[in-house]
C-alpha positions as CSV (number, residue, x, y, z in Angstrom):
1,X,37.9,0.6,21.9
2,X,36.2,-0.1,18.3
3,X,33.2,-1.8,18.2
4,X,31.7,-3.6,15.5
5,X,28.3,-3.0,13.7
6,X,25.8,-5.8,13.4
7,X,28.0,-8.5,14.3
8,X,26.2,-11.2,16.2
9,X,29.0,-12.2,18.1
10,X,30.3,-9.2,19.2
11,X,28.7,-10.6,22.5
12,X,30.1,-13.5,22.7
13,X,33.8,-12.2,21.4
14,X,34.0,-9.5,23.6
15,X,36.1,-8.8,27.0
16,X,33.1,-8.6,29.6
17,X,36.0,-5.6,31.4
18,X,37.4,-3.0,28.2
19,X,34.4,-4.4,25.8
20,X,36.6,-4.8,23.3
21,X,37.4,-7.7,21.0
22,X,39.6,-10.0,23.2
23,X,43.1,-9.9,23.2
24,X,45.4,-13.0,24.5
25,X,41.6,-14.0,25.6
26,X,42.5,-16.3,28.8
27,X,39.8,-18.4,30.8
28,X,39.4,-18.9,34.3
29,X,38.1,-21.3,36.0
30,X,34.2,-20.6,35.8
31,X,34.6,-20.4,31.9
32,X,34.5,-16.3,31.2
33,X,37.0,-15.1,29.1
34,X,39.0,-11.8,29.4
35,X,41.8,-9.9,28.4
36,X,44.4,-11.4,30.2
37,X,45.7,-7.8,31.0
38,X,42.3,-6.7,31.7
39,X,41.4,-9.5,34.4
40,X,44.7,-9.1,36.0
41,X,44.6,-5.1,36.2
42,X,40.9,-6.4,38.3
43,X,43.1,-8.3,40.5
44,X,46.1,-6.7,40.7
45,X,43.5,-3.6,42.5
46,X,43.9,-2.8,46.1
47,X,40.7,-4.0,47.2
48,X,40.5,-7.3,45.2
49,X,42.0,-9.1,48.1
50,X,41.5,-13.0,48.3
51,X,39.2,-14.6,47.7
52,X,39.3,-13.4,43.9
53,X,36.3,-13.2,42.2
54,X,34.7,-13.5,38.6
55,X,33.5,-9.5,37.4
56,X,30.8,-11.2,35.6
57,X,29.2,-14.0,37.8
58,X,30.9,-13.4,41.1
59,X,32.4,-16.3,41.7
60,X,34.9,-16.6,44.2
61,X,38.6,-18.6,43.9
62,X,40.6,-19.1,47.3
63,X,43.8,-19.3,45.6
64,X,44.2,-17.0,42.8
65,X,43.7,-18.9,38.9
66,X,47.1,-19.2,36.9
67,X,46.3,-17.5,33.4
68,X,47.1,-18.7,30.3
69,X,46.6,-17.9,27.2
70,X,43.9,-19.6,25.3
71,X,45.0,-20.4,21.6
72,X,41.8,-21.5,20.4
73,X,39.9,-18.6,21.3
74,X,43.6,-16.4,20.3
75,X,42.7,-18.1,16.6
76,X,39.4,-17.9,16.3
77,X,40.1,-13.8,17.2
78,X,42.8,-13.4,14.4
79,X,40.5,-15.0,11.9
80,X,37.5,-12.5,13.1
81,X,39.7,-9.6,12.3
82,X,41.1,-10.9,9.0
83,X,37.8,-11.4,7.8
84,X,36.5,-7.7,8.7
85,X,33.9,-9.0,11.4
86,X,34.5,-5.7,13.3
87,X,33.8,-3.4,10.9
88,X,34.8,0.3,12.1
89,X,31.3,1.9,10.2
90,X,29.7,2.2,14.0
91,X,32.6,2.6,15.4
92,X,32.8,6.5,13.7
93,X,29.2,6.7,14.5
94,X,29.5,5.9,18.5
95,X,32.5,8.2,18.9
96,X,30.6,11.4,19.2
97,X,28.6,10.1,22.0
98,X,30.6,11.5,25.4
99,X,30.2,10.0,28.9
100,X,27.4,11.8,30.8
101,X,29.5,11.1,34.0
102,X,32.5,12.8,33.0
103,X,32.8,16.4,34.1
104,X,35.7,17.8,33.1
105,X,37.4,16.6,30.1
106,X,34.6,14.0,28.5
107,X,35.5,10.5,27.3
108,X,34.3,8.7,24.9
109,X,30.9,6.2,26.2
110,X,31.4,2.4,25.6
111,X,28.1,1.5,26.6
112,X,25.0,3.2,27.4
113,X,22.4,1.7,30.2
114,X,18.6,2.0,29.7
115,X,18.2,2.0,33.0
116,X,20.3,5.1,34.3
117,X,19.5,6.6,30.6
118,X,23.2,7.7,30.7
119,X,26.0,6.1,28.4
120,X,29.5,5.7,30.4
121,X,33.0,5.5,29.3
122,X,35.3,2.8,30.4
123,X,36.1,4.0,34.0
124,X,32.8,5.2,34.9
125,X,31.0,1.8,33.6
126,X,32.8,-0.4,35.8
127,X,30.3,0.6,39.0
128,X,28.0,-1.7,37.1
129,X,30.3,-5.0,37.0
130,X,31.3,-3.9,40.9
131,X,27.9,-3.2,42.2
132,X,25.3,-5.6,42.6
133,X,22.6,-2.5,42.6
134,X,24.0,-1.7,38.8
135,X,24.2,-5.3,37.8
136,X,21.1,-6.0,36.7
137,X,20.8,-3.0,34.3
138,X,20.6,-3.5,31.0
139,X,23.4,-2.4,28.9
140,X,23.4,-1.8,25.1
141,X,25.8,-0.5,22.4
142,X,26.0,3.0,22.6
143,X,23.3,5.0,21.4
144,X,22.3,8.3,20.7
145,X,18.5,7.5,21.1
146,X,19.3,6.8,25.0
147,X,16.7,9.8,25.7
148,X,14.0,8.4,24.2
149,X,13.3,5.6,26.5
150,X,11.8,7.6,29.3
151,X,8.5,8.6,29.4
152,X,7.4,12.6,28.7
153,X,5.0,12.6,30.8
154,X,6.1,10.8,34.2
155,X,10.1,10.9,33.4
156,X,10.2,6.8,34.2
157,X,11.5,3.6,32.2
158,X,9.3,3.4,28.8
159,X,9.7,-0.4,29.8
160,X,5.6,-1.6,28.9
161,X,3.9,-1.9,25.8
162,X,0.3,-1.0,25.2
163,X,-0.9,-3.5,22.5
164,X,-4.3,-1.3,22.0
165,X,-2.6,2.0,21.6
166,X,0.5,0.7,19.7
167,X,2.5,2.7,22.3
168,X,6.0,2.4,24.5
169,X,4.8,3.0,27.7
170,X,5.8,3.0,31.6
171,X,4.4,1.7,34.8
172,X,2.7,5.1,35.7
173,X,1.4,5.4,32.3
174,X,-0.1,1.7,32.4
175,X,-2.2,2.9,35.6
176,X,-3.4,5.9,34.4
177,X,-4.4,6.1,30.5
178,X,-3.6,3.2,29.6
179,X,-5.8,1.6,32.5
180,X,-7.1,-2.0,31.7
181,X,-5.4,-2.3,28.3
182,X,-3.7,-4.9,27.2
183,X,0.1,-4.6,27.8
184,X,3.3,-6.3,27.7
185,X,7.3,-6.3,28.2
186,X,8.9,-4.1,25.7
187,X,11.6,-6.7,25.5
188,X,8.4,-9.3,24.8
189,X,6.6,-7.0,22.1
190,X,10.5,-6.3,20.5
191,X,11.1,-10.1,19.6
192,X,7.7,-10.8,18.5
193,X,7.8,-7.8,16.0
194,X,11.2,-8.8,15.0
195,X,10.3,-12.1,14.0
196,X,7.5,-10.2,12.2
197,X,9.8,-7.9,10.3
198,X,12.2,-10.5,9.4
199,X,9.4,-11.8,7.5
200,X,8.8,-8.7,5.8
201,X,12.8,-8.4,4.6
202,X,12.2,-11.9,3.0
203,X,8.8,-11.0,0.9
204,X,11.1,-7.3,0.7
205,X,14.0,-9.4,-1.2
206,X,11.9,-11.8,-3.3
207,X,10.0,-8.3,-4.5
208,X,13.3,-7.5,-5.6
209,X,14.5,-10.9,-7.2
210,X,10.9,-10.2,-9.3
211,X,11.5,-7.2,-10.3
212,X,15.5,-8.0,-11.1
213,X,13.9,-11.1,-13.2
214,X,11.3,-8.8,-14.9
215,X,13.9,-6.2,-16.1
216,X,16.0,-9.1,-17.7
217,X,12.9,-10.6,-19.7
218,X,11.8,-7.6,-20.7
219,X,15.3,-6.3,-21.9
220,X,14.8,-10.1,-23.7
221,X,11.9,-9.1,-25.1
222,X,12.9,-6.1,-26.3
223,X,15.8,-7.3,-27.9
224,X,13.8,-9.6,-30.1
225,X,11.3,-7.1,-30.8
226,X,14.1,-5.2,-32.4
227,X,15.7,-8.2,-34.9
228,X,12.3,-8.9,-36.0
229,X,11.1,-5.4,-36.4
230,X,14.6,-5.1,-38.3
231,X,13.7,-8.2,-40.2
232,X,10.5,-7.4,-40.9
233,X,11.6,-4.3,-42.5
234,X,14.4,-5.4,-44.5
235,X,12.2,-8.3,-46.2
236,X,9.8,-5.4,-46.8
237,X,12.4,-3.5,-48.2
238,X,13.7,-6.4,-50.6
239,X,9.8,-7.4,-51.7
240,X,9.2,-3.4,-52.4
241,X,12.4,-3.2,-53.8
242,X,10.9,-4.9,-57.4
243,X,7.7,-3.6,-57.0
244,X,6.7,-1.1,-60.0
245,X,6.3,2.5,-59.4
246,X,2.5,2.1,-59.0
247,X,3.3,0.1,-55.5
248,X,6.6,3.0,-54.1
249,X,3.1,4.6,-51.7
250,X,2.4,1.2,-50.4
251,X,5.8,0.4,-49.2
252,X,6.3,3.6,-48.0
253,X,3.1,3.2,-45.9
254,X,4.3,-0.4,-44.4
255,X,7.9,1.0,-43.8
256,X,6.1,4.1,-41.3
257,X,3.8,1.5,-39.8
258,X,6.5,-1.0,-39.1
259,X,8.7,1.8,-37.3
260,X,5.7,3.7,-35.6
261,X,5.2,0.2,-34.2
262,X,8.6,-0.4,-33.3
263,X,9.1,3.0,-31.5
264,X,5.4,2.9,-29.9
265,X,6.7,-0.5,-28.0
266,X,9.8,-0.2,-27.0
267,X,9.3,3.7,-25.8
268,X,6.3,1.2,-23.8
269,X,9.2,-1.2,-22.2
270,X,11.5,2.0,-21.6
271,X,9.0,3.4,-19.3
272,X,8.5,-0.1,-17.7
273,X,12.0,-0.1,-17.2
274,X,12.1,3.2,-15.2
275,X,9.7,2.0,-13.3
276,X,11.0,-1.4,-12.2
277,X,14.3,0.8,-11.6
278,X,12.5,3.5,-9.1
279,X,10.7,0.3,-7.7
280,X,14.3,-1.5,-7.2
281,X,15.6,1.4,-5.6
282,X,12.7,2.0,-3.3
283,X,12.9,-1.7,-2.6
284,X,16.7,-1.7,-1.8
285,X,16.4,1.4,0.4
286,X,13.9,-0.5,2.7
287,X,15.9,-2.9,2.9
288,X,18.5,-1.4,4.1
289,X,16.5,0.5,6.6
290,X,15.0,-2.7,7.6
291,X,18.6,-4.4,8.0
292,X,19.6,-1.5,10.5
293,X,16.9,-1.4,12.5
294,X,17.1,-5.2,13.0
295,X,20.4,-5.2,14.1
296,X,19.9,-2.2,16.9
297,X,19.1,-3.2,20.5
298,X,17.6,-0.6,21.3
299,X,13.8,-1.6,21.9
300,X,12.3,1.1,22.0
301,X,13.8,3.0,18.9
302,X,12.7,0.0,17.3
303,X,9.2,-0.4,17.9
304,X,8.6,3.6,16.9
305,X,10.2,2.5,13.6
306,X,8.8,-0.8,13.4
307,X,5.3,0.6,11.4
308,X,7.1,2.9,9.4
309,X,8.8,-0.2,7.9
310,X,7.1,-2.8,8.4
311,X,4.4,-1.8,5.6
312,X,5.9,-2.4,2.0
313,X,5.5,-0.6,-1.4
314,X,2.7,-1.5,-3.0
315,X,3.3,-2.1,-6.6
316,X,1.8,-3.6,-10.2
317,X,1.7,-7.8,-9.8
318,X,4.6,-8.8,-11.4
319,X,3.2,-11.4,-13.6
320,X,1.4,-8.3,-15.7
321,X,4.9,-7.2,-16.5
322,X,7.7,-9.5,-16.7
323,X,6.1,-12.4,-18.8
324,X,5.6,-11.6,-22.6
325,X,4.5,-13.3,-25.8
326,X,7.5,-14.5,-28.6
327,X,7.0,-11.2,-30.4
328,X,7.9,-11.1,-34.0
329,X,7.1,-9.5,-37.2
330,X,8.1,-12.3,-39.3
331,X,4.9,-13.3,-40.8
332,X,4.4,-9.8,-42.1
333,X,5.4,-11.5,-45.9
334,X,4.8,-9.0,-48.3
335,X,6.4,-11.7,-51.3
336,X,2.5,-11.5,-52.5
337,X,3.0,-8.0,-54.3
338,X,4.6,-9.7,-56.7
339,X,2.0,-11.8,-57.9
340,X,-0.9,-10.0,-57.2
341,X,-2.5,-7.7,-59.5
342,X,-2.7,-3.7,-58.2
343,X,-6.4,-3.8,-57.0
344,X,-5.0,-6.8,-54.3
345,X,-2.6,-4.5,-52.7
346,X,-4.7,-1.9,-50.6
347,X,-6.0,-5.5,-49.4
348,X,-2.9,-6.5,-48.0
349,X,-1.7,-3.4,-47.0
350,X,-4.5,-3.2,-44.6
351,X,-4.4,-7.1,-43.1
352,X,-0.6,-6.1,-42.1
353,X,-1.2,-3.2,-39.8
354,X,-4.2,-4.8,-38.6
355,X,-1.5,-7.5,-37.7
356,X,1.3,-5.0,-36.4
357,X,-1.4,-2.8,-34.9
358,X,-1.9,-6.5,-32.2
359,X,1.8,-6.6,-31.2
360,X,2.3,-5.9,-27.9
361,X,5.4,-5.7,-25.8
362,X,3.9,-6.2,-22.7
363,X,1.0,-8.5,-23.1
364,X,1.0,-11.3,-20.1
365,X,0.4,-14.8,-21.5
366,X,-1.9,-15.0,-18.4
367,X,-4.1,-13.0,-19.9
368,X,-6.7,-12.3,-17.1
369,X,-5.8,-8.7,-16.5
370,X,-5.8,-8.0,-19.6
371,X,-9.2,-9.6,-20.7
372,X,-11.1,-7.7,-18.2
373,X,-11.1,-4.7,-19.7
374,X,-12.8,-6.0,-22.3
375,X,-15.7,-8.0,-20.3
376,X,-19.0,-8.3,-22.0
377,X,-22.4,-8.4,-20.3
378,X,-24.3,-11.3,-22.3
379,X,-28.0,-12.3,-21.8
380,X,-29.9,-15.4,-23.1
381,X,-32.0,-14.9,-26.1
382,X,-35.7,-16.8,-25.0
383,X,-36.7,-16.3,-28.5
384,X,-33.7,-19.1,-29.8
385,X,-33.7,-21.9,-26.9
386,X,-35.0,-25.1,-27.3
387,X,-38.3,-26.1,-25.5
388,X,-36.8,-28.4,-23.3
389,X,-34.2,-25.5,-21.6
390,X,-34.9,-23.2,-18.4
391,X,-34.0,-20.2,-18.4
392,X,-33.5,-18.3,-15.4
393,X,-31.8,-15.4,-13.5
394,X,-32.7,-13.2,-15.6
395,X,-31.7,-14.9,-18.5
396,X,-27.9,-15.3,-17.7
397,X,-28.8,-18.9,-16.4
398,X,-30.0,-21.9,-18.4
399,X,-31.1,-25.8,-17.4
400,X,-31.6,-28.8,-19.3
401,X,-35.1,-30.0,-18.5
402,X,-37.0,-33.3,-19.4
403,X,-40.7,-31.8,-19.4
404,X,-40.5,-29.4,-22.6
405,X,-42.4,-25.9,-21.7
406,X,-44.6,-24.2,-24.0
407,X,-43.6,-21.3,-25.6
408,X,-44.6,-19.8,-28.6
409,X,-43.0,-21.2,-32.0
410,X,-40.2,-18.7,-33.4
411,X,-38.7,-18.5,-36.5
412,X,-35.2,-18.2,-34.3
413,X,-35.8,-21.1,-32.4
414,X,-34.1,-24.2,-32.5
415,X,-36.7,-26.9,-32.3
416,X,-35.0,-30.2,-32.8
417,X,-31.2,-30.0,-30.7
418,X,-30.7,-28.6,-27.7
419,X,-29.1,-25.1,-27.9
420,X,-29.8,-21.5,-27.6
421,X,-28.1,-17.8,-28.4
422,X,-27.5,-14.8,-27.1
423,X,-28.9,-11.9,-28.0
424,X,-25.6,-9.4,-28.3
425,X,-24.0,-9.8,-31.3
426,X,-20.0,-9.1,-30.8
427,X,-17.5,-7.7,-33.8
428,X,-14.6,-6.5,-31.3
429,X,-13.1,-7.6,-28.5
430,X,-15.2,-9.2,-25.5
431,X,-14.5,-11.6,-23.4
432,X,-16.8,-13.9,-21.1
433,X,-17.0,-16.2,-18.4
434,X,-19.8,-19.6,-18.3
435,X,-19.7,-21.9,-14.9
436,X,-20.4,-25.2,-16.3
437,X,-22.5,-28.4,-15.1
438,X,-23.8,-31.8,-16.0
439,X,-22.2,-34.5,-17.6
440,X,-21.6,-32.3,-21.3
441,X,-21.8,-29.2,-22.4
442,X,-21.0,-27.2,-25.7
443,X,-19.9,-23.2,-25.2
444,X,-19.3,-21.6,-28.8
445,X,-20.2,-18.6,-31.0
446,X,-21.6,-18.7,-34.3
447,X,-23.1,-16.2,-37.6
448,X,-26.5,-15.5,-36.9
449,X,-27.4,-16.9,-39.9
450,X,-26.7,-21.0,-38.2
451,X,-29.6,-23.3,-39.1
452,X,-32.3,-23.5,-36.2
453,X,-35.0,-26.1,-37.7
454,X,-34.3,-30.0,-37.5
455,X,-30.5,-31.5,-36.6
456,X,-28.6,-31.7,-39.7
457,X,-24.9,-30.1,-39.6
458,X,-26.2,-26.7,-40.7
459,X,-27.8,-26.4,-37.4
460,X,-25.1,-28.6,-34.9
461,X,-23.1,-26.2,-33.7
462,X,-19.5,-26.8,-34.9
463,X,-20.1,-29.3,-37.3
464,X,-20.4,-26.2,-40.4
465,X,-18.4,-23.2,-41.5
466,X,-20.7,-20.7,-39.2
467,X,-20.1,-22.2,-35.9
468,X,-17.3,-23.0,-33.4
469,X,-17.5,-25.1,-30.5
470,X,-15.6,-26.0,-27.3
471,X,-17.4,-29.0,-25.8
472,X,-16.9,-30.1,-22.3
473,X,-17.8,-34.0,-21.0
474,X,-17.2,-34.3,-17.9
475,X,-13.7,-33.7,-17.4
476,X,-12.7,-34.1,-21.4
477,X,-12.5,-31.5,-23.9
478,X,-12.6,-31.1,-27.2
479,X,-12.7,-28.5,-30.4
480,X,-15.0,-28.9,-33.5
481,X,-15.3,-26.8,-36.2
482,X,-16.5,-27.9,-39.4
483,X,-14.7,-31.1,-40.6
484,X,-11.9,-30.0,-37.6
485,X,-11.8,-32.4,-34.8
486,X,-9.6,-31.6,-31.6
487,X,-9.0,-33.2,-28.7
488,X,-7.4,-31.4,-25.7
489,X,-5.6,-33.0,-22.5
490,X,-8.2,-33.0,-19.3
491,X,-8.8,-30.0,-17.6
492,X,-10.3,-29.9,-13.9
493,X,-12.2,-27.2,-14.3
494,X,-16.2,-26.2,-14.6
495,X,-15.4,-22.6,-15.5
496,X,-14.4,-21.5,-19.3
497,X,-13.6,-18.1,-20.4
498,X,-13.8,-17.1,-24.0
499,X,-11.8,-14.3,-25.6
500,X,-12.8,-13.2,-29.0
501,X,-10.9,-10.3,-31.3
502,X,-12.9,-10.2,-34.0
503,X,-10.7,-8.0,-36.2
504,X,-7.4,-10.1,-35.7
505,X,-9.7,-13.3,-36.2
506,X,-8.9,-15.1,-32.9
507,X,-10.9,-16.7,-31.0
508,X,-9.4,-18.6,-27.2
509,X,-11.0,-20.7,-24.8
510,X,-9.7,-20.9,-21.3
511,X,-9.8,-22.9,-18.3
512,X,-10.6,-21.1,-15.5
513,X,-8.9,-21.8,-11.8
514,X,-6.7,-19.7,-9.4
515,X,-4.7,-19.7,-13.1
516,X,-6.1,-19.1,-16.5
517,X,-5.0,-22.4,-19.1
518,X,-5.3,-21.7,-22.5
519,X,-7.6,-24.7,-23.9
520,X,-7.4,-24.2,-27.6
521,X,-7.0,-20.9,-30.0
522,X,-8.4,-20.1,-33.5
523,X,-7.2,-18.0,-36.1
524,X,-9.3,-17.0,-39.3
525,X,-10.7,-14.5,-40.7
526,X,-14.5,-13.4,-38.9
527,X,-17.2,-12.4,-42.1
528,X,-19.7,-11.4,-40.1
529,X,-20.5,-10.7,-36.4
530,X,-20.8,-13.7,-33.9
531,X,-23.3,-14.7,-30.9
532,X,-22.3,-16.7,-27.9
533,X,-24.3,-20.1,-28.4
534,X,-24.6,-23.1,-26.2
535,X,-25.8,-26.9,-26.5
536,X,-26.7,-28.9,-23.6
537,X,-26.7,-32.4,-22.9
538,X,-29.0,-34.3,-20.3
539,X,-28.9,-32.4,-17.3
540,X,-26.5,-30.0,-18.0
541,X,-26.7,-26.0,-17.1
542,X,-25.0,-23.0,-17.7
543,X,-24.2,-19.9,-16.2
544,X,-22.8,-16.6,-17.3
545,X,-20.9,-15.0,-14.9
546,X,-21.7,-11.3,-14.6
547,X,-18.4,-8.6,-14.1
548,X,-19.0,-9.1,-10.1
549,X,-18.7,-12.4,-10.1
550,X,-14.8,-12.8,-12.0
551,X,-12.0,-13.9,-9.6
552,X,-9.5,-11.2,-11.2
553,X,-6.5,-12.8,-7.8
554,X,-4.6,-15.0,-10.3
C-alpha cells in the first residue's frame, strides 16, 4: 500500500477501504468509488447483510448495486501512474511507522488519527469506517510527529491556538493559562498561516530569480572587463612598442596598473559570486523546507515550524549588485607618446590611472547607495547672497524676497543677480541633495573666483568658463555652461542631487523620486576647487537636505 508524497489528489484518487490508488475503481450508486475487490470483500462479510451500505457515507441499497468497472476513472489511474504522480519517496519514509494496535507481529500503519494519537494498519483502521464513534476522527497520512499533538501538561488534543502566545494549545490549557486570550481552531490558524507562507515561497523564488539574474550579468560584466582590459593592454603594448628607450619605465608602469586593475576587479566580482552562490543555496534550501512543510497535514507540526520558516534571509538589495556600468578600458589611448615630447609623458601617465583607478566592476547605475558615502554637509555663505534672499534654518535654507534686507556691503557679495554660495569649498567626492521651489531655480558650482558685482556673464552663473548650472522652471530643465546650451526632457521632480568627483572631472545632476534619474553629466578637467552656488528667480527657495533627511529606499 504505497502512498504518494505531495500529491494533491491522492485524496481524491484513493480507495476510501485499502487507501491505495484505485484499482478497477467501480462506482456505486451514491458516487464513491472503490476497489472493486475492496467494496465487494465489504460486502461479501458476514455481517454486511442487506440492506448494503456505503463505508463512507452510509448509505443504504435494498438490492445489492451491480459493479462495473469504470473506464474513465480506470484511464485517468493508468495515466496517474505513468506520469510518476505516486512517487514512492514517502512511501520509504512511512514504512518504519508500525501499528500501535498490533501486538504481536506489527504491521505497517496506513494512516494515523489525531484523535486516538495512534497510527493503524489496514485491519485495525477499519473500526473507523464501521463505527460511527471513530468516524468523525480526523485521519492524516502517516506521521511520525503523531505524539506531538497532545498537550504535556494535561495529556489532551493540542486542538486550540493561542494567538497571544503563538502557542498549540488544548481545551484545559485555554482555561487555565491561557485564560481570556485570544484563541482559535488549529485547523483555522493552519490555513491562514498557509496562505501566509505561500506568500513567502513566492518572494523566496523571485529572491532567487534575482540573484540567478545577478550572477549572469555580472559573469557579463566580467567578461567584458576582461576583452577590454586585454585590449587595453595590447594597444599599450603596440603604442610602447615604438617608444624610445627613455619611455620602456612608463609603459612598464601602465602595463602593472592596467593588470593590478584587472585583478583588483574581477578578484571583487569573484567574491560576489560566492556570495550570490551561498545566498542561492541558502535560498533553495528554504525552499525546499518550505515546499515540505506545505504539503504535510499535520497542523500542529506545521505551525511549530511555521516561524522558523516563515522569516527569510536577509540579504544586500539586489540592484547594488547585479546592474553595472559598460566597463571598458578603451579610451586609455596612449598613441600621444608618439608625438609628445618627454616632459608630456609623466602627464599622461598620471591622467590614465587616475582613469583606471575610477573603473569599477560593481558600480550600480542607480547610484544612491553609492553616493551616500560620500554626503557633504553644506551651509549658506551670508557673506555672498544677494540682499533680496532669506536665509534661514540655519543657513541650509534660502527664500526669494521682494523687500531687500540690509546687510552690510561685502566684497563677496553679489549685488546686482540673485544668487549666493556656500561656504565649503569641495576638491573630492561629495554629493548633495537641494528640495526645490517656485517657478525657477538655478543649482550649480562654480571657482571661487566667479564675478559678484553687476550682471554681466562673468558673474551669471553658467554663462562663463567658472560656472556650471542646472536650471529648473517649473517642470523644464536645462544645462548651461559657458556658450553650452542643453535642454533635458521634463522631469517631475522638486528634488536634485548633485554628485561631483573632482579628480575624474565629472560632475552629475540627478532627479530625485523613489528612483534616482540621471539629468545631465559633465566631464572636464576641475583647475581649482568648486562651491555649490544657487540663483533664484521670483519666489523661488531652496533647501539643502541635511544626511537625515535622504530617502536612501530606492
Amino acid at each position: 500500500m504505497a502512498e504518494s508524497s505531495g500529491s494533491e489528489y491522492q485524496e481524491q484518487f484513493s480507495c476510501p477501504v485499502c487507501l491505495d490508488p484505485l484499482k478497477e475503481p467501480v462506482m456505486i450508486p451514491c458516487g464513491h468509488s472503490y476497489c472493486m475487490s475492496c467494496i465487494t470483500d465489504c460486502w461479501d462479510q458476514k455481517d454486511q447483510m442487506p440492506p448494503y451500505r456505503c463505508p463512507q457515507c452510509r448509505e443504504t441499497f435494498t438490492q445489492r448495486p451491480v459493479l462495473k468497472k469504470n473506464t474513465v476513472l480506470a484511464e485517468m489511474m493508468e495515466k496517474l501512474q505513468k506520469t510518476s504522480l505516486h512517487t514512492a519517496s514517502c512511501s520509504q519514509e512511512v514504512s518504519c511507522v508500525e501499528c500501535d494496535v498490533c501486538t504481536t507481529e506489527k504491521n505497517r500503519a496506513v494512516k494515523s488519527c489525531l484523535q486516538c494519537l495512534a497510527s493503524f494498519c489496514e485491519t485495525h483502521l477499519w473500526i473507523h469506517y464501521q463505527s460511527p464513534a471513530f468516524m468523525k476522527h480526523k485521519l492524516v497520512k502517516v506521521s511520525t510527529h503523531v505524539q506531538e499533538n497532545i498537550c504535556l501538561n494535561h495529556g489532551k488534543l493540542l486542538d486550540v491556538y493561542c494567538q497571544d502566545d503563538c502557542q498549540c494549545i488544548c481545551y484545559l490549557c485555554m482555561i487555565d493559562n491561557h485564560k481570556g486570550h485570544s484563541v482559535v481552531s488549529v485547523e483555522y490558524e493552519w490555513t491562514k498561516k498557509k496562505k501566509l507562507l505561500k506568500k513567502k515561497k513566492v518572494k523566496c523564488q523571485k529572491m532567487i530569480q534575482e540573484r540567478e539574474r545577478g550572477q549572469q550579468e555580472l559573469s557579463e560584466a566580467v567578461k567584458s572587463f576582461n576583452i577590454s582590459a586585454q585590449e587595453a593592454e595590447e594597444d599599450s603594448e603596440k603604442a610602447f612598442s615604438e617608444l624610445i628607450c627613455s619611455l620602456e619605465k612608463k609603459r612598464s608602469e601602465i602595463k602593472d596598473l592596467i593588470r593590478a586593475q584587472e585583478k583588483s576587479e574581477i578578484d571583487r566580482a569573484e567574491k560576489l559570486h560566492k556570495q550570490l552562490d551561498q545566498e542561492l543555496t541558502e535560498l533553495r534550501q528554504r525552499d525546499e523546507e518550505i515546499q515540505k512543510l506545505l504539503v504535510t497535514d499535520n497542523q500542529v507540526f506545521f505551525l511549530k515550524s511555521f516561524y522558523s520558516l516563515f522569516v527569510l534571509p536577509t540579504y544586500e538589495d539586489m540592484s547594488s549588485i547585479t546592474q553595472h556600468p559598460q566597463l571598458s578600458l578603451k579610451d586609455l589611448t596612449i598613441s600621444g607618446f608618439k608625438e609628445v615630447l618627454e616632459d608630456f609623458c609623466q602627464q599622461e601617465t598620471t591622467r590614465m590611472s587616475r582613469d583606471v583607478s575610477y573603473v569599477d566592476a560593481a558600480e550600480s547605475p542607480d547610484p544612491k547607495t553609492f553616493f551616500m558615502q560620500y554626503f557633504c554637509e553644506l551651509h549658506l555663505d551670508p557673506n555672498t547672497a544677494h540682499k533680496n534672499l532669506k536665509l534661514s534654518e540655519g543657513n541650509r535654507k534660502a527664500s526669494y524676497t521682494c523687500e531687500a534686507r540690509e546687510c552690510p556691503d561685502h566684497p563677496n557679495r553679489f549685488d546686482t543677480l540673485h544668487n549666493t554660495l556656500c561656504r565649503e569649498a569641495l576638491d573630492g567626492r561629495c554629493y548633495w541633495e537641494v528640495e526645490c521651489s517656485g517657478y525657477e531655480l538655478t543649482v550649480a558650482v562654480c571657482y571661487k573666483g566667479i564675478g559678484r558685482k553687476g550682471k554681466g556673464k562673468a558673474c551669471r552663473l553658467g554663462f562663463n568658463k567658472n560656472s556650471w548650472r542646472l536650471t529648473r522652471c517649473v517642470r523644464k530643465f536645462y544645462f548651461r555652461h559657458d556658450k553650452e546650451n542643453v535642454n533635458i526632457p521634463a522631469v517631475c521632480s522638486s528634488r536634485i542631487g548633485v554628485y561631483l568627483d573632482h579628480r575624474a572631472g565629472t560632475l552629475s545632476f540627478y532627479s530625485v523620486s523613489k528612483k534616482m534619474t540621471l539629468l545631465y553629466r559633465v566631464q572636464t578637467t576641475f583647475t581649482e576647487p568648486l562651491y555649490p552656488a544657487f540663483g533664484f528667480g521670483a519666489g523661488s527657495s531652496v533647501i539643502i537636505i541635511d544626511k537625515g533627511g535622504v530617502q536612501t529606499d530606492q
